[in-house]
C-alpha positions as CSV (number, residue, x, y, z in Angstrom):
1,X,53.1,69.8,63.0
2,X,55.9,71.9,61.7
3,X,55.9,76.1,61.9
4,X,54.9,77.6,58.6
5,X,55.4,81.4,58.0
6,X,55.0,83.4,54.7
7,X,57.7,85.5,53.6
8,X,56.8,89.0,50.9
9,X,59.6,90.1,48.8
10,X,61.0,86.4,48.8
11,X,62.6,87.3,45.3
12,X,64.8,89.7,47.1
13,X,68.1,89.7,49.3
14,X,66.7,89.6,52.6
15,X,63.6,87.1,51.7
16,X,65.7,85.4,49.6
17,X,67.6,84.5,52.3
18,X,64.8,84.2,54.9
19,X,63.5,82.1,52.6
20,X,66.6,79.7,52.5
21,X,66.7,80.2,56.5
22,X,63.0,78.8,57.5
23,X,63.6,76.2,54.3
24,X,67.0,74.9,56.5
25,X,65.1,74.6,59.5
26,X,62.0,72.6,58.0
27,X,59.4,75.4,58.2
28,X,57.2,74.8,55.6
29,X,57.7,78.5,54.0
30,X,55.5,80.1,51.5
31,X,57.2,82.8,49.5
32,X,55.3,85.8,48.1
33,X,57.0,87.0,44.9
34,X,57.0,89.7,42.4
35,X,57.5,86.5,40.0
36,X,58.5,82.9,39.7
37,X,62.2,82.3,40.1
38,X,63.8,80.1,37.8
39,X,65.9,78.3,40.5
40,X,63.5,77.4,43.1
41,X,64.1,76.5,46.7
42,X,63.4,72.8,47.4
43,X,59.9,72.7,49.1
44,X,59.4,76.2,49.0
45,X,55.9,77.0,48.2
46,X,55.9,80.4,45.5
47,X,53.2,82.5,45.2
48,X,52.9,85.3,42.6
49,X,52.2,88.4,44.9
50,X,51.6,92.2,43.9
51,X,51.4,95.4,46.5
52,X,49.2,97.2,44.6
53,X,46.8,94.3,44.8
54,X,45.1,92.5,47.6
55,X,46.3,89.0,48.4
56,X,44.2,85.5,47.8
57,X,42.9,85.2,51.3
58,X,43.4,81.4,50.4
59,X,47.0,82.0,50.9
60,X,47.1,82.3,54.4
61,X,45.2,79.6,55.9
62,X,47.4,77.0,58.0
63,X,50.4,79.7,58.6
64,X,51.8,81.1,62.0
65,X,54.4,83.9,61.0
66,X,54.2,86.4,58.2
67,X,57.8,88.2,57.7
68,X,56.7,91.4,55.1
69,X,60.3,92.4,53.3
70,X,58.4,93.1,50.3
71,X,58.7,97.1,49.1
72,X,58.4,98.8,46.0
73,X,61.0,101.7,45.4
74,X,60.0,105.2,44.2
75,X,62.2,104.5,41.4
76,X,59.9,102.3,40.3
77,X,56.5,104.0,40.9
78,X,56.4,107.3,42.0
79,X,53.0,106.1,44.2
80,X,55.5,103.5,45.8
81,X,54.5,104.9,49.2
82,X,51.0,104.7,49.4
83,X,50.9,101.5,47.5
84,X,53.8,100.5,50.1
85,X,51.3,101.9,53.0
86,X,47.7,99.8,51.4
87,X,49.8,96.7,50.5
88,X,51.1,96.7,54.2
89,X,47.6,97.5,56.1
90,X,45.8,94.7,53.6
91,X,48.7,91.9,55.0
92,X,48.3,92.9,58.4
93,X,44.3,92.6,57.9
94,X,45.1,89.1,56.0
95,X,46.6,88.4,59.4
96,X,44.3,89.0,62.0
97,X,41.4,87.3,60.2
98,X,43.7,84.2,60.3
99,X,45.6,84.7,63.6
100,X,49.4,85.2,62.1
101,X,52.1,86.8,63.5
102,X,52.9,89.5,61.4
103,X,57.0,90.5,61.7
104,X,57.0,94.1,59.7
105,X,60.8,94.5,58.6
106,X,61.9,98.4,58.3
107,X,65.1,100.1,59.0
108,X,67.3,102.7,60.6
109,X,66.1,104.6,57.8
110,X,62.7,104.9,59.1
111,X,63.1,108.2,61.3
112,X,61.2,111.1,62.3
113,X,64.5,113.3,60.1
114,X,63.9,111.1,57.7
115,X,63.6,112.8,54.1
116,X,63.8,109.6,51.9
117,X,60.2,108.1,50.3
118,X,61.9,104.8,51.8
119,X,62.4,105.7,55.2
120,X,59.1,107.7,55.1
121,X,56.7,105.3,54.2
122,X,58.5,102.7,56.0
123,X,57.8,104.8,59.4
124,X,54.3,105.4,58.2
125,X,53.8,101.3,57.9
126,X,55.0,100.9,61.7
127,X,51.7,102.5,62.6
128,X,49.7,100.1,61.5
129,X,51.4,97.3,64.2
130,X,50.4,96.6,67.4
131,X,53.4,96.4,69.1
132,X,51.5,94.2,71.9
133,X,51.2,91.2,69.9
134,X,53.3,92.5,66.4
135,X,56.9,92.9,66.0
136,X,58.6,95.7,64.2
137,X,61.9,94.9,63.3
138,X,64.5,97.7,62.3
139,X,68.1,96.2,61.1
140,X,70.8,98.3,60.6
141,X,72.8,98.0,57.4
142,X,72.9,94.5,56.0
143,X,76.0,92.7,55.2
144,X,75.5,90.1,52.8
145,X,77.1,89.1,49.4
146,X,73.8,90.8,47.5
147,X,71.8,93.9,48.3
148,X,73.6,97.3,48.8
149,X,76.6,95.3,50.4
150,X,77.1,93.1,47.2
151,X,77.6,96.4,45.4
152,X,79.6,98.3,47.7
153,X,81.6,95.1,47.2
154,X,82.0,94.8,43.6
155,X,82.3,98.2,43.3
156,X,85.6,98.4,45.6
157,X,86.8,95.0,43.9
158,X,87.2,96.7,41.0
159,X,88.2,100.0,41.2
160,X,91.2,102.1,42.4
161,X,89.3,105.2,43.1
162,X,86.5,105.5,45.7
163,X,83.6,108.4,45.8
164,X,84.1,109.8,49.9
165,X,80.5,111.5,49.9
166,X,80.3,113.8,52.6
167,X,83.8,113.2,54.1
168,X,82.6,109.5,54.6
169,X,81.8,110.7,58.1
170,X,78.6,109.2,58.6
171,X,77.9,106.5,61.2
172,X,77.1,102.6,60.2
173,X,75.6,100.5,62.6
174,X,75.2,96.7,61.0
175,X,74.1,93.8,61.2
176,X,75.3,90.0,58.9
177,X,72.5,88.1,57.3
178,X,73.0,85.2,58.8
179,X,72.3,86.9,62.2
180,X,69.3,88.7,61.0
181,X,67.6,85.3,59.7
182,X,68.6,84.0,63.7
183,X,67.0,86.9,65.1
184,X,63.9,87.0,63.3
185,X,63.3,83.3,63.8
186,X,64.3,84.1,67.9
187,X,61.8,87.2,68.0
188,X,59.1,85.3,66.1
189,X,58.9,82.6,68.4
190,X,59.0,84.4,71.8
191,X,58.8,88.9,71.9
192,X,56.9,91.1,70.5
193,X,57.2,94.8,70.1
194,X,60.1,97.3,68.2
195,X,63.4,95.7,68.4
196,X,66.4,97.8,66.6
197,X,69.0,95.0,65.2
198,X,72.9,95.7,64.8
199,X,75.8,95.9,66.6
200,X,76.1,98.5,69.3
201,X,79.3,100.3,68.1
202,X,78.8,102.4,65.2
203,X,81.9,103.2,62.8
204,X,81.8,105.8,59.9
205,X,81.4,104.8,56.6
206,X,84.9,105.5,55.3
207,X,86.0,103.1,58.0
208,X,84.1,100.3,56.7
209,X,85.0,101.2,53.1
210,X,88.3,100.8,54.0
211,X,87.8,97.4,55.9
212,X,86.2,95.7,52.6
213,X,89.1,97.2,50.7
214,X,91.9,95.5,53.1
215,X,90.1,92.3,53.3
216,X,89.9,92.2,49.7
217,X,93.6,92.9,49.6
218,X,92.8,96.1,47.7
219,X,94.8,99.5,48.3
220,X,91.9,102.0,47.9
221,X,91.9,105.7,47.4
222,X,89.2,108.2,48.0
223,X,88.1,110.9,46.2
224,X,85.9,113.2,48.5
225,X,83.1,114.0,46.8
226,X,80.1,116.8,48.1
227,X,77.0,115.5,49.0
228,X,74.7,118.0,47.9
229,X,76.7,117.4,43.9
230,X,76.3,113.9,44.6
231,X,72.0,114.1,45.2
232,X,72.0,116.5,42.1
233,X,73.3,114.3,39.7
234,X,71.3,111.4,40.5
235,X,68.4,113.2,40.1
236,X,69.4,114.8,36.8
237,X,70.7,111.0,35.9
238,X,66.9,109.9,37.0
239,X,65.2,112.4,34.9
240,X,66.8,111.8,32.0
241,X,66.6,107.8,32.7
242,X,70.2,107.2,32.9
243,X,70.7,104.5,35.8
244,X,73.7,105.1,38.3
245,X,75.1,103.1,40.8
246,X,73.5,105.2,43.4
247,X,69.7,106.7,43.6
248,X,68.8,110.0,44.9
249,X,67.2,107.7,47.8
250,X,70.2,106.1,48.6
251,X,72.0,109.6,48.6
252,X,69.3,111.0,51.1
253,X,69.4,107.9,53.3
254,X,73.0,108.0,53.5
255,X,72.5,112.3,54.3
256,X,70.8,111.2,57.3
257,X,72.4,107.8,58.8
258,X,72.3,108.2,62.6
259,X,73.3,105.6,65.8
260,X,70.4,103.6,67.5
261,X,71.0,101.9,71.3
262,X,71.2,98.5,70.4
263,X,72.7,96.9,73.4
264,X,69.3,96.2,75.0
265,X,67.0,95.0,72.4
266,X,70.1,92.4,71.8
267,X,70.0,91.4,75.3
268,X,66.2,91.2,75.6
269,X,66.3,88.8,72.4
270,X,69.2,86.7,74.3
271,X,72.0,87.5,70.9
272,X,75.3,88.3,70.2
273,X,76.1,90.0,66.8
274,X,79.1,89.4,64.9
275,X,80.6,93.0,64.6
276,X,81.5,94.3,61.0
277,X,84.6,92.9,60.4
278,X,83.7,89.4,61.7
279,X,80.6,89.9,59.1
280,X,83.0,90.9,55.8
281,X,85.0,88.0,56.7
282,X,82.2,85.8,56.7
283,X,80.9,86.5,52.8
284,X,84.2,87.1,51.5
């Protein structure tokens, strides 16, 4: 019989992508989701899923793996983290009453200098693993054609002018979405335990600005732009409802980026990374 695995926040970029991973390799994959997609994945299985609620227990009979990438932003619900925090500890209960693997995706958010709700509650969720028989996965930044990286993307594609927050000093580990769906599948078959995913070599963000600008054939300038004016108007731009294409989140995730060893947890899991430019040229 074939693996099956369940994969929360399917509708998203990483699930989505998960879910078109474990699909590709004939797991049968059931995908939790805020709701139904319109374009489906062939012999995907879709399952209306909620945080805030606790899941049919009829959902996880017959599955090995559970991947949770579902998470609900404070933009959203200014509860988001201990509705993140319940909706975690009920999957992980979901999955020792049916003996499932649970994978718990966070990120190099997740810190103890952390000062974002998302990287918060995210390190808050890790506590609820056992890293004996659990993994605890923490990616660095995602390159993909959606998510934060399909913005950064468009958003260079079509401008001449480029925001430099904080002197665009700030260190970027990542990681391509095609070798996050590898590891995961890797890590879920054979280790337990927290495993920090990217490429050892960190560059600054203004270097990797500047590397989706060339490879987009686009001569970029930067306009240097404070932080601390940068989080105030997003909040301002919040409070008065007014989206931007940057939270007050994002702007406190980005205040406290900092470099993870990466080298061994690579090693241990037996993978090579593409590094960032190898990544860019792979979506573009």
């Amino acid at each position: 019989m074939g693996k099956s695995i369940i994969i929360t926040g399917a509708g998203g970029f990483i699930g989505e992508e998960l879910t078109k991973y474990f699909s590709c390799k004939h797991w049968k994959v059931r995908a939790f989701v805020h709701s139904i997609p319109v374009v489906k994945v062939s012999g995907v299985e879709y399952c209306k899923y909620d945080l805030e609620k606790k899941p049919d227990q009829a959902l996880f009979t017959n599955v090995d793996f559970l991947v949770h990438a579902a998470y609900l932003k404070y933009e959203k619900n200014n509860d988001s983290d201990q509705i993140n925090i319940n909706g975690t500890k009920n999957l992980i209960d979901a999955c020792r009453k049916n003996n499932i693997k649970p994978l718990f995706l966070s990120s190099f958010s997740a810190h103890a200098h952390a000062e974002s709700h998302y990287g918060r509650s995210k390190m808050e969720c890790e506590k609820l693993l056992d890293l004996s028989r659990d993994v605890i996965l923490k990616p660095g930044f995602v390159i993909g054609k959606k998510g934060l990286c399909g913005k950064l993307i468009e958003t260079i594609g079509r401008s001449a002018f480029f925001p430099l927050v904080g002197g665009g000093e700030q260190p970027l580990q990542s990681v391509c979405i095609d070798d996050l769906c590898s590891v995961i599948e890797k890590v879920l078959e054979n280790n337990t335990g927290l495993f920090h995913i990217a490429e050892p070599e960190a560059i600054t963000m203004k270097e990797f600005y500047s590397e989706i600008a060339a490879q987009l054939g686009k001569k970029l300038r930067f306009i240097p732009f404070p932080i601390v004016a940068l989080f105030s108007i997003s909040k301002v731009a919040e409070a008065i409802r007014v989206q931007l294409p940057v939270s007050s989140e994002s702007v406190l995730g980005l205040k406290h980026l900092k470099t993870f060893e990466t080298k061994q947890d690579l090693e241990k899991i037996g993978v090579v990374l593409k590094n960032y430019k190898e990544s860019l040229r792979s979506i573009l």
